[in-house]
C-alpha positions as CSV (number, residue, x, y, z in Angstrom):
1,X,75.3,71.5,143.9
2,X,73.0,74.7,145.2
3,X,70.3,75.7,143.6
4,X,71.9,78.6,142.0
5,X,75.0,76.2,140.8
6,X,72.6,74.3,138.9
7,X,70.9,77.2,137.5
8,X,74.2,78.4,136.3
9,X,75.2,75.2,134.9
10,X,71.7,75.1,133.1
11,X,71.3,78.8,131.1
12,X,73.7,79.7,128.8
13,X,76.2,82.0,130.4
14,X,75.2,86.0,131.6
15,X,71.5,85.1,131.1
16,X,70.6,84.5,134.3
17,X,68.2,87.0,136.1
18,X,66.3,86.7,139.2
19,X,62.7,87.8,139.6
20,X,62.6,87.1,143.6
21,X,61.3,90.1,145.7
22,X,63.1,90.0,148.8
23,X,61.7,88.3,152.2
24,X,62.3,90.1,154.9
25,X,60.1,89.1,157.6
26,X,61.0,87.0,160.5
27,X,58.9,83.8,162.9
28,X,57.5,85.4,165.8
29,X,58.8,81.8,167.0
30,X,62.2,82.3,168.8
31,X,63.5,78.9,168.0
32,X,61.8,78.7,163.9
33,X,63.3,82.5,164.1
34,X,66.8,81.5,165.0
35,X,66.8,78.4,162.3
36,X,65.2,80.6,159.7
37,X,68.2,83.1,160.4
38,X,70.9,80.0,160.1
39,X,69.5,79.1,157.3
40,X,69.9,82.6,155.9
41,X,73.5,83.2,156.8
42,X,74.6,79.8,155.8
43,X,72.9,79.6,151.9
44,X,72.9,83.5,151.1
45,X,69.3,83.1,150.1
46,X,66.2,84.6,152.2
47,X,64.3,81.4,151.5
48,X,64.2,77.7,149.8
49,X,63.3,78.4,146.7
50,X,64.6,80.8,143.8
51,X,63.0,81.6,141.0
52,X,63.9,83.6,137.8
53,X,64.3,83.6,133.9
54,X,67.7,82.5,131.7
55,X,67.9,81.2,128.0
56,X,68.6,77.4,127.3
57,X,70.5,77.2,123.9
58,X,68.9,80.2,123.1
59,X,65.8,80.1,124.2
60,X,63.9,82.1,127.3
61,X,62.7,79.9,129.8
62,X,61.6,81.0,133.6
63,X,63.3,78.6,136.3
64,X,62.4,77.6,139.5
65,X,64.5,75.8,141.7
66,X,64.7,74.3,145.5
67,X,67.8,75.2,147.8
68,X,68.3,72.2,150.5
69,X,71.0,73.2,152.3
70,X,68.1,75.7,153.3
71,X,65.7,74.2,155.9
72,X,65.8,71.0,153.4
73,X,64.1,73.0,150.8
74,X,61.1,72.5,153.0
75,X,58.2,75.1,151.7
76,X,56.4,77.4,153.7
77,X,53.9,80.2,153.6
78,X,56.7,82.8,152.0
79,X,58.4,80.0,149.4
80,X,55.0,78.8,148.4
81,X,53.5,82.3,147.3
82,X,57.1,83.1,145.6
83,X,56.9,79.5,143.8
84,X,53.2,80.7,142.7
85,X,53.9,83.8,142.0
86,X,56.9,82.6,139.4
87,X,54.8,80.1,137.6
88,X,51.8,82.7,137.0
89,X,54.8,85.1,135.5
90,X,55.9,82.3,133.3
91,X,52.3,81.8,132.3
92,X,51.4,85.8,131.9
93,X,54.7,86.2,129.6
94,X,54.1,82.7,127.4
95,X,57.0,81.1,128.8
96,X,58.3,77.1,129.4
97,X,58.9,76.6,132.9
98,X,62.0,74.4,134.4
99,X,61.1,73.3,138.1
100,X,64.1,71.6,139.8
101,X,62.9,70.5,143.4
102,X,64.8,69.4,146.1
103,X,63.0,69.3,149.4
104,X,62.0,67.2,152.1
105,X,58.6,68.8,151.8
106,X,56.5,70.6,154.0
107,X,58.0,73.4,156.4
108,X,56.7,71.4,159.8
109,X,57.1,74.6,161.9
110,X,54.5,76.3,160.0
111,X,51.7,73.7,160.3
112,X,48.6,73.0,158.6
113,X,48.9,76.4,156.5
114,X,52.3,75.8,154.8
115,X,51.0,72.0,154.1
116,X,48.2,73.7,152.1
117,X,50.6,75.8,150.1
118,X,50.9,73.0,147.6
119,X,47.2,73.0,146.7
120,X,47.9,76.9,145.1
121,X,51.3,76.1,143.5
122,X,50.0,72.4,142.2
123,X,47.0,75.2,140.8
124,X,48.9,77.5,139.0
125,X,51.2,74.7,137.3
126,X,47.4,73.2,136.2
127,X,46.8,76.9,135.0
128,X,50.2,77.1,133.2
129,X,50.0,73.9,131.3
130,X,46.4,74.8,130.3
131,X,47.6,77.9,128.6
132,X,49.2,75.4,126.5
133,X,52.6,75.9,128.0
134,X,55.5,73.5,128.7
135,X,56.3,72.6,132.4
136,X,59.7,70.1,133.1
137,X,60.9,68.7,136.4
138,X,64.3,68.1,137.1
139,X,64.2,66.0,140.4
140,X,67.2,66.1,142.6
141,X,68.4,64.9,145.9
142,X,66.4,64.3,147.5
143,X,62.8,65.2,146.7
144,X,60.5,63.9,149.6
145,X,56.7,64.9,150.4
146,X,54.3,67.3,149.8
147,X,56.7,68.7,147.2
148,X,57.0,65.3,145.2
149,X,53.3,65.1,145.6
150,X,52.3,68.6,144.0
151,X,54.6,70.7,141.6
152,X,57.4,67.9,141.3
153,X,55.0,65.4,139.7
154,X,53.2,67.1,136.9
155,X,55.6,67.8,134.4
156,X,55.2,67.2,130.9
157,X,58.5,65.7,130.8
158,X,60.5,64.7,134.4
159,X,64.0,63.7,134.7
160,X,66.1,63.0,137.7
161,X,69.5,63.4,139.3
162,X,71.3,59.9,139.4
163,X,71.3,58.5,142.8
164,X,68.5,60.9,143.8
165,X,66.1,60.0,146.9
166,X,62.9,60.3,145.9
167,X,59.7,59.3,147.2
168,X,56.7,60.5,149.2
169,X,57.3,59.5,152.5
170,X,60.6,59.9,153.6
171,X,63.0,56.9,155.5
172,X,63.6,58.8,158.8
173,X,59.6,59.4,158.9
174,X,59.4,55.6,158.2
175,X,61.4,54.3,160.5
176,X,60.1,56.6,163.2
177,X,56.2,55.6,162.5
178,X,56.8,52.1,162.0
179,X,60.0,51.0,163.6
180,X,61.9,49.9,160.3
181,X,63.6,50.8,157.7
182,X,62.4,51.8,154.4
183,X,63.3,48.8,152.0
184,X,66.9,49.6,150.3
185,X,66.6,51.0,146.2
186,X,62.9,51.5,146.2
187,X,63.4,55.5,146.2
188,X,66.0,55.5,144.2
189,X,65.4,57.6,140.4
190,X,66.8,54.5,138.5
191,X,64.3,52.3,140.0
192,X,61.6,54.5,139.2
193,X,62.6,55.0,135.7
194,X,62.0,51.6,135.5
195,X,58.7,51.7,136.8
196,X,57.7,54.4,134.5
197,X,57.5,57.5,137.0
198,X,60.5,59.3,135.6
199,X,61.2,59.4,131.5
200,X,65.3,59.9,132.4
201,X,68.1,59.9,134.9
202,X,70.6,62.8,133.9
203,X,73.7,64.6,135.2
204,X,72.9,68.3,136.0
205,X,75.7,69.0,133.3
206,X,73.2,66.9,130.4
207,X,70.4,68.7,131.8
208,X,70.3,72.0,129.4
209,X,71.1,69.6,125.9
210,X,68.3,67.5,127.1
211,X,65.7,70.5,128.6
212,X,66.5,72.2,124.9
213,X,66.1,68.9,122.7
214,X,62.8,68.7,124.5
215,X,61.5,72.3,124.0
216,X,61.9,72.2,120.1
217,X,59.2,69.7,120.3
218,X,57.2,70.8,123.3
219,X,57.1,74.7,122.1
220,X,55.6,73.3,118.7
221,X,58.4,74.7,116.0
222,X,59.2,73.4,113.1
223,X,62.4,73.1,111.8
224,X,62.5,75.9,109.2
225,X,62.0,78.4,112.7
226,X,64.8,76.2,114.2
227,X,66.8,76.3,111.2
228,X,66.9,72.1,111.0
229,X,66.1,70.4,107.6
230,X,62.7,71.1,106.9
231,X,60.9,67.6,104.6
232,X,58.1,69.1,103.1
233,X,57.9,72.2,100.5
234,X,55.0,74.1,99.6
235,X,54.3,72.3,96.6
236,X,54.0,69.0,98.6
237,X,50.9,70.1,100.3
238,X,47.5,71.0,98.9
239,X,44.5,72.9,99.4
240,X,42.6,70.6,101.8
241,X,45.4,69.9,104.1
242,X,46.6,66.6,102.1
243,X,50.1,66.1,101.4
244,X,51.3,65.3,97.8
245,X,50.6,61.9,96.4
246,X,54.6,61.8,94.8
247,X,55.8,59.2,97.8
248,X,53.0,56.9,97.6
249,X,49.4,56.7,96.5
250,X,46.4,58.4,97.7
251,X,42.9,57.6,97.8
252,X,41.9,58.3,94.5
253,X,45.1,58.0,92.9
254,X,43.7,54.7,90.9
255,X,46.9,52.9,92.7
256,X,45.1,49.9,94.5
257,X,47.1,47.2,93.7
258,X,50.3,47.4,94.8
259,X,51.5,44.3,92.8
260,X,51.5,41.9,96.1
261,X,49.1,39.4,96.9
262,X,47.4,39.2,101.4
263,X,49.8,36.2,101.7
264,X,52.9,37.6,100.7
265,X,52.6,40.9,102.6
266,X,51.7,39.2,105.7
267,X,54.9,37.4,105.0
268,X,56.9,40.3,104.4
269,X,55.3,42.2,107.6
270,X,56.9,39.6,109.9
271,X,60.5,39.4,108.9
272,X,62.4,39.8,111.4
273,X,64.9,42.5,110.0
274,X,61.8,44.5,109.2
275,X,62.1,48.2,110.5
276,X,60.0,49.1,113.6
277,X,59.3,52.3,115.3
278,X,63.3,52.8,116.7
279,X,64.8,52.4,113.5
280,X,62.0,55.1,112.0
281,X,62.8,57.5,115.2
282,X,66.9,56.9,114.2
283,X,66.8,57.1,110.5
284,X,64.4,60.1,109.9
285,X,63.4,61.9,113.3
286,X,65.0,65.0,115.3
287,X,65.3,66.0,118.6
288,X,64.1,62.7,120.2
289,X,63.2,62.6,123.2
290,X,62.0,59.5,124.8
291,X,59.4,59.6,127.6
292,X,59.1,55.8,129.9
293,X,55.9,54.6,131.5
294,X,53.1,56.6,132.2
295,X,54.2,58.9,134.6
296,X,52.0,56.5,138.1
297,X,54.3,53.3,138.4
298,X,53.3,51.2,135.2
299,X,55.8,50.9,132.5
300,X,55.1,48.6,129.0
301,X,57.8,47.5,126.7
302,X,55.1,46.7,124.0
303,X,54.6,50.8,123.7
304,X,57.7,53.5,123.0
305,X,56.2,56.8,123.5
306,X,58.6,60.2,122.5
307,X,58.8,63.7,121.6
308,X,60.5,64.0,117.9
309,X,60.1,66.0,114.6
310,X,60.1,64.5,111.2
311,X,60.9,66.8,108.3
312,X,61.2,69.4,111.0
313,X,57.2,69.1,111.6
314,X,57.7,68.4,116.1
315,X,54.9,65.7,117.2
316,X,54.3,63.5,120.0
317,X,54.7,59.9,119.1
318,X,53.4,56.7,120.6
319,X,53.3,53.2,119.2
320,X,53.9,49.8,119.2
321,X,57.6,48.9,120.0
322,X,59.6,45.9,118.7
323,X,62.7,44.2,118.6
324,X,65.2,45.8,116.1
325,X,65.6,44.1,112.9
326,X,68.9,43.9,111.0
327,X,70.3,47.8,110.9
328,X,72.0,46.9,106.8
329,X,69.0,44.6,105.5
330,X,69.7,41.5,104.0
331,X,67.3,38.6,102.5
332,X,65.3,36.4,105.2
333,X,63.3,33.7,104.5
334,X,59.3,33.6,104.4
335,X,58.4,33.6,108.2
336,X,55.5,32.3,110.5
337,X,53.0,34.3,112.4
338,X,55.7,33.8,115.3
339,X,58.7,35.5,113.7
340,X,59.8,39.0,114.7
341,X,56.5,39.1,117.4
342,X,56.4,42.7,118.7
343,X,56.1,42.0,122.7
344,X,52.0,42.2,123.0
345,X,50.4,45.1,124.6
346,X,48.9,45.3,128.0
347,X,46.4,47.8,129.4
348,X,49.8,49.4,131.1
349,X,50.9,50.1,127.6
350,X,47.3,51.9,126.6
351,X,47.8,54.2,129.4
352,X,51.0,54.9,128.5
353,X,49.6,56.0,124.9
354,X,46.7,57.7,126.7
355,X,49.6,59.9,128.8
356,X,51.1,60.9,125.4
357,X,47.8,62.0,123.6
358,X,47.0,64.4,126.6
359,X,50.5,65.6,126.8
360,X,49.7,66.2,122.8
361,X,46.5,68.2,123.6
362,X,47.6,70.2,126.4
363,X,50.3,71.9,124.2
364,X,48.5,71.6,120.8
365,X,50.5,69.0,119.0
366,X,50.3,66.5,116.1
367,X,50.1,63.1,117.7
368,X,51.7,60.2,116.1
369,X,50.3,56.9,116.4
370,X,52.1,54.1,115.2
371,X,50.8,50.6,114.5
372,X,52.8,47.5,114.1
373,X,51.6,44.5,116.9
374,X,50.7,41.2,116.2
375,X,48.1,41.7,118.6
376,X,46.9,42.8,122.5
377,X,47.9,41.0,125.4
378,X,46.1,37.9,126.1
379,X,46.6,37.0,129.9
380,X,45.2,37.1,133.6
381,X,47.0,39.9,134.0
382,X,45.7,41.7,130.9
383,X,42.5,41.1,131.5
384,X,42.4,42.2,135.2
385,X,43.9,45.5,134.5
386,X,41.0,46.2,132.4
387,X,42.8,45.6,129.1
388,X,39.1,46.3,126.9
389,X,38.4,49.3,128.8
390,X,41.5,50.7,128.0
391,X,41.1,49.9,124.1
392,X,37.5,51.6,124.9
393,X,39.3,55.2,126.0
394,X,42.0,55.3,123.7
395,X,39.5,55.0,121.1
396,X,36.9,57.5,122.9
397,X,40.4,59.8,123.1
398,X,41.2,59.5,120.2
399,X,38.5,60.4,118.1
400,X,37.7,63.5,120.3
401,X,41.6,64.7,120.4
402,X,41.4,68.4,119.6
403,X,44.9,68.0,118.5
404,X,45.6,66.7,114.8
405,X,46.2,63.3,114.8
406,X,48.4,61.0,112.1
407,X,48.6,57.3,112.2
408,X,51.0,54.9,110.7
409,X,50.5,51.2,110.0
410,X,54.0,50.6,109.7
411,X,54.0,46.9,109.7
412,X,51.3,44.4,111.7
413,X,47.8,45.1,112.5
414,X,46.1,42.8,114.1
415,X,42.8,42.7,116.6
416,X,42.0,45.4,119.3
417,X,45.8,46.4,119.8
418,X,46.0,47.6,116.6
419,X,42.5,49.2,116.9
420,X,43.3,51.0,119.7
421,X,45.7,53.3,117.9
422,X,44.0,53.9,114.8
423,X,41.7,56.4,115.0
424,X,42.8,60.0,113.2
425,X,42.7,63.0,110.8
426,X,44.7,61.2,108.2
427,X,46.0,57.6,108.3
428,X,49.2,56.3,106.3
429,X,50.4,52.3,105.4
430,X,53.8,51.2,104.2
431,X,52.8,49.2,101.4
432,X,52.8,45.6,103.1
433,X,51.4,47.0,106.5
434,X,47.3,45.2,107.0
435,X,44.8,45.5,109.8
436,X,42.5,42.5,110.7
437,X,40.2,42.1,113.7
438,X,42.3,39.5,114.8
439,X,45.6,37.7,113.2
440,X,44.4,35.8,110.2
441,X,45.3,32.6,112.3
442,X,43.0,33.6,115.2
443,X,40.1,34.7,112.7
444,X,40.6,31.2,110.8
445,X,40.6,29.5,114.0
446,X,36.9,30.9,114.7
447,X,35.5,30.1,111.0
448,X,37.7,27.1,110.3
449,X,38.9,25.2,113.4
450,X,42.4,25.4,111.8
451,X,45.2,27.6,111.6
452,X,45.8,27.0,108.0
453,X,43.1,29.0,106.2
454,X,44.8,31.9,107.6
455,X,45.7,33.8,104.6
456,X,42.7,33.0,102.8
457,X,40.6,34.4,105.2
458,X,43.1,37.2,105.2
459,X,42.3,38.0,101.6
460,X,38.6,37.2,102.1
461,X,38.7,40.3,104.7
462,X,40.4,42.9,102.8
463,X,43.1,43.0,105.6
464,X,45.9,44.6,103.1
465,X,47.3,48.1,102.4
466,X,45.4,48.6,99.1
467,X,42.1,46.7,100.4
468,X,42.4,49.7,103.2
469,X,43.0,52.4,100.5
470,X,40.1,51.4,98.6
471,X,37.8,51.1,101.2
472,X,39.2,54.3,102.9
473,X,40.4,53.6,105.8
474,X,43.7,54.9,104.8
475,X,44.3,57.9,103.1
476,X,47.6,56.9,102.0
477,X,50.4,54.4,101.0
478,X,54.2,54.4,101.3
479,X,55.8,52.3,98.8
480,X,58.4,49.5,99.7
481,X,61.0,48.8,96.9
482,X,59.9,46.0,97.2
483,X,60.9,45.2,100.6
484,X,61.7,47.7,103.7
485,X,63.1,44.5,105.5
486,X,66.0,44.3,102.8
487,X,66.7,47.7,102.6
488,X,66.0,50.0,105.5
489,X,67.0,53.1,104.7
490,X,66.0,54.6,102.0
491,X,62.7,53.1,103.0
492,X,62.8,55.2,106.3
493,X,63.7,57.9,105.0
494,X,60.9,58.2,102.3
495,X,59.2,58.1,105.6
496,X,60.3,60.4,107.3
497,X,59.8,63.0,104.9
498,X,56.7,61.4,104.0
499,X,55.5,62.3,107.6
500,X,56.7,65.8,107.6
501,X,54.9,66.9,105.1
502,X,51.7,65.3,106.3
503,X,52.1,66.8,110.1
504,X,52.7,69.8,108.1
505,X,49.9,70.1,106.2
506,X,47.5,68.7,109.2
507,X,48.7,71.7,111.3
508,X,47.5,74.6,109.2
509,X,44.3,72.8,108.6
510,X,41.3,75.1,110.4
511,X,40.7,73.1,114.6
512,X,37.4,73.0,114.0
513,X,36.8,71.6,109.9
514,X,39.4,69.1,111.2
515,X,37.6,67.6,113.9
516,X,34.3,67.4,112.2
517,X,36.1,65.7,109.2
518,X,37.3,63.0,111.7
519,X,34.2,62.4,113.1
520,X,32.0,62.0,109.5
521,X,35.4,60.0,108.7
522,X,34.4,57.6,110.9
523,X,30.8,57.4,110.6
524,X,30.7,56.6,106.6
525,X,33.1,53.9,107.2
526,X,31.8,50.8,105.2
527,X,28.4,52.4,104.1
528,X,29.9,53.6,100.4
């Protein structure tokens, strides 16, 4: 597929329109001259990359794309300053930008000079997103160099032909430095999807659906713009930026009790058909998009990070994955601390979350933090990749986010995994969700020497939803009835709409009142 084909197949149809002036300058350099001229005749194009504007289900977006078939999409002096020249466009008329390399990199017959070009285009992209703009990467085959390591790798969200060759030094300059080949599937998009550099594989035909699923969240409209279901009203949100009490109880509310005892919501957090984070994201959010790993080679399956909107409020979301419970409910019996485990998180996973919070304040949206881990890795692995420091600056990020910020304890809360998340404007617990410094087996471990003072020290520590509410540290409780693990859905979907309305109101409050309110948040804690 040429780069134009692929543009085609991305806009919607007659909206394309190019905004390249032409090149009409010539090497001095016989033979660069007569490859430059082959290259001409043969694509139709006067150089590797074109660049231009189209609408994506609607919407205006600028496009830039790589043309291999034309000196392998190599960049030079001219591509470079008409790749810059695009993304300042995009920028000046407050547009997303679609970038769709394919190149093996630097143009070698122009030296030194066209190897620098990637410092002003990997400048302006830095400009652009600044502006608080969106910037995807679609990388194709294949996608080699200085390309890969400028403009291709700083997308907010970056997706990948199937099959594509990607990587930063190419096989053929491999095997010609060091006299072997380049080990077999290590460039190859799939694999790094799995390591966490790429968020998807697509087809260039599931590119637009996916590029326009993305944007809904990334461009920061809600759903009544967008014309989607919209789950919070005016009347569900006050004055100082809190939503309505109606789907659960607020500080203040005089609802503190919740009619469970520590022990039996402990018990109830750890069924196994309990809902986690997927089952929220399929029952009550839109226009997910899921991102994978943190965008340098680590990947964690204890964090799910993603682009949604709930009640048609769009947010970034990150939190604590686990296995899927039973989709239609059903009783359980009382379970163990081992029982439904969410896998434990690493310091991978905490940069992972730290990825999503700046992708959140770069473009100005409500993060979504979501708590439910029976605690942080505990390993020699864990505690070589600097497992506390990373607790350390999610919390420093946190608290210092200019974007609004919304957490959910949604089920288990235990010790510095738990922590690490919790920090924000406004924090929310489903109604047998806790948070403990450790899990009430480790913490009766330390006091006790035995596990089985667990829930007594539990209750001791005020580790329960309405101990939390009291004491303010969260603002608000969703109620299960009685049980979310025996009947998902409409549990979920209180939820959801529960969440919509509080993103909602969290976005009109004034930047500035908001952050201040964090911090003295935060500060009073415990002192009355």
């Amino acid at each position: 597929m040429t780069a134009l084909d692929l543009l085609q197949t991305v806009v919607d149809p007659g909206t394309w329109h190019r905004w390249d002036e032409p090149v009409t300058t010539l090497p001095r350099d016989p033979g660069y001259r007569a490859d430059v001229e082959r290259a001409r005749a043969r694509t139709g194009l006067d150089e590797s990359v074109v660049t231009g504007e189209g609408r994506i289900r609607g919407r205006r977006v600028a496009l830039i794309a790589c043309e291999f078939a034309f000196l392998a999409g190599s960049i030079g002096v001219d591509a470079g300053e008409r790749l810059v020249r695009a993304v300042e466009r995009a920028t000046r008329e407050r547009l997303p930008l679609l970038a769709s390399p394919a190149s093996g990199g630097t143009r070698m017959q122009e030296g030194t000079i066209a190897f620098l070009q990637m410092v002003k285009v990997a400048a302006a992209v830095t400009d652009h997103k600044a502006a608080g703009l969106p910037y995807l990467v679609y990388l194709r085959h294949p996608t080699t160099g200085g390309v890969l390591a400028s403009w291709g790798s700083l997308g907010h969200l970056t997706a990948a032909e199937p099959g594509a060759l990607i990587g930063f030094l190419g096989p053929r300059v491999h095997q010609a430095l060091y006299g072997e080949e380049f080990p077999q599937g290590v460039q190859l998009a799939e694999n790094l999807l799995a390591h966490g550099l790429v968020d998807a594989v697509l087809p260039p035909d599931a590119l637009a659906p996916a590029a326009a699923r993305a944007l809904a969240v990334l461009c920061g409209e809600d759903g009544e713009r967008l014309g989607a279901p919209h789950g919070a009203t005016a009347k569900e949100v006050d004055g100082t930026g809190r939503a309505d009490a109606g789907a659960g109880a607020d500080a203040g509310a005089g609802r503190t009790d919740g009619g469970a005892d520590t022990a039996e919501s402990l018990r109830r957090s750890r069924r196994p058909e309990r809902p986690g984070l997927r089952a929220l994201l399929r029952t009550a959010g839109t226009d997910v998009t899921p991102l994978s790993g943190t965008g340098a080679g680590e990947r964690d399956p204890g964090l799910l990070l993603a682009l949604a909107r709930f009640g048609g409020a769009p947010c970034v979301v990150l939190g604590h994955d686990r296995p899927d419970g039973d989709a239609d409910g059903g009783a359980a019996a009382d379970s163990g601390p081992g029982a439904s485990r969410p896998p434990a998180l690493g310091p991978a996973g905490l940069r992972e979350a730290r990825r999503g919070m700046r992708v959140a304040a770069e473009l100005g949206l409500p993060l979504l933090t979501v708590i439910d881990t029976a605690g942080a890795a505990l390993s020699r692995e864990a505690e070589e990749g600097g497992l506390a420091g990373e607790i350390a600056r999610c919390l420093a990020d946190l608290v210092t986010l200019p974007a609004p910020t919304l957490c959910l304890l949604l089920g288990q809360g235990a010790g510095g995994g738990a922590l690490a998340l919790l920090p924000a404007d406004r924090v929310l617990a489903a109604r047998h969700a806790w948070l403990s410094p450790l899990p009430p087996e480790g913490a009766s471990a330390i006091l006790y020497r035995t596990t089985e003072r667990a829930y007594e020290v539990a209750e001791r520590q005020g580790v329960r939803s309405a101990d939390l509410l009291a004491h303010r540290v969260v603002d608000r409780i969703v109620e299960e009835t009685p049980d979310a693990a025996d009947d998902p859905r409409p549990f979920l979907a209180l939820l959801g709409e529960t969440l919509g309305a509080e993103l909602t109101a969290l976005r009109a409050r004034d930047r500035d009142e908001r952050l201040a309110a964090r911090r003295a948040r935060y500060r009073a804690l415990g002192l009355g």
